[in-house]
N, C-alpha and C positions, 0 to 999 in steps of 0.2 A: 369891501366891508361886509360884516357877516351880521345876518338879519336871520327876523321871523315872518314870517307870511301865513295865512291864515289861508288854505284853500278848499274848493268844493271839489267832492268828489263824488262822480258821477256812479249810477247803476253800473255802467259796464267795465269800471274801476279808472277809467282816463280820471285828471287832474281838471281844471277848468278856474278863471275867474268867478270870485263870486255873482259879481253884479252889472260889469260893465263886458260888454263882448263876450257873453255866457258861452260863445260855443268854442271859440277856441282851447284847445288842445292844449296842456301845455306839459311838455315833455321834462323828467328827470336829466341832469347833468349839460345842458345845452344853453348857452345864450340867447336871450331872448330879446330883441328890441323893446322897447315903450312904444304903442301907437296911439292916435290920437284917436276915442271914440268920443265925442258929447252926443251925452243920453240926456233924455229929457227927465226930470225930476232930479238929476244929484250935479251936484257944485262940477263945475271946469277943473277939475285936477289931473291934467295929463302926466302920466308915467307909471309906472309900476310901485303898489302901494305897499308898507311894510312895516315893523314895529319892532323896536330894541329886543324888548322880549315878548315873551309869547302869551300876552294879556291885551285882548279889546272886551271889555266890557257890553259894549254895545251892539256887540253880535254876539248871533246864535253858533253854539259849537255842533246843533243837528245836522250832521252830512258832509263836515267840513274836518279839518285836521291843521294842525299846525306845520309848517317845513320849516326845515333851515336853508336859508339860500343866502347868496352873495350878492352884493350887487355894485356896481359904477354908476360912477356921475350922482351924486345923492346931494337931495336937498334935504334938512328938515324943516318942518311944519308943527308948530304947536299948539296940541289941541286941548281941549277939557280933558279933563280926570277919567272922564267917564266916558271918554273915546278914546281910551289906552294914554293919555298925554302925547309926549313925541309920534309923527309919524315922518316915514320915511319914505320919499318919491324918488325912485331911481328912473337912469336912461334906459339902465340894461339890467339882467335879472339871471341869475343860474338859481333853479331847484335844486339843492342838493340831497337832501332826507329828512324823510319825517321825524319830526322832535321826539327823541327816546332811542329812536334806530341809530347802528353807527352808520358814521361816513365813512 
């Protein structure tokens, strides 16, 4: 299934989770598992988080960028208006390219 993801991106231009397991790395065209972090302060949501299109309202776009990625095994989740609605928790995850770039 083919998704938007919302990522950080670092000073030294690597890719990274926003919020949960900030340091991993996460590499263009490569599958990626889901691991389980629980962090203190945010809701038990294990898997790789995602969104139909490329709208969360409730985050900031300083530092971060939109991708297009694919993903398996997917649940949806639905949330308020103003946390994009639908979200998307996959098993697995490929980066593919940032939204506007071809594939």
């Amino acid at each position: 299934m083919l998704a938007y993801k919302l990522i950080r991106i670092r000073r030294d231009g690597t890719l990274g989770p926003l919020f949960i397991n900030r340091s991993q790395v996460i590499p263009l065209g490569e599958w990626l598992p889901a691991e389980s972090h629980p962090t203190k302060g945010f809701a038990y949501r294990p898997g790789w988080h995602a969104a139909c299109e490329p709208v969360a309202p409730h985050l900031s776009p300083n530092g971060r960028r939109w991708y297009r990625v694919e993903l398996r095994d997917v649940t949806e989740h639905t949330r308020p208006a103003c946390q994009g609605g639908k979200w998307l928790l996959a098993k697995w995850l490929k980066v593919l390219a940032p939204v506007g770039d071809p594939l």
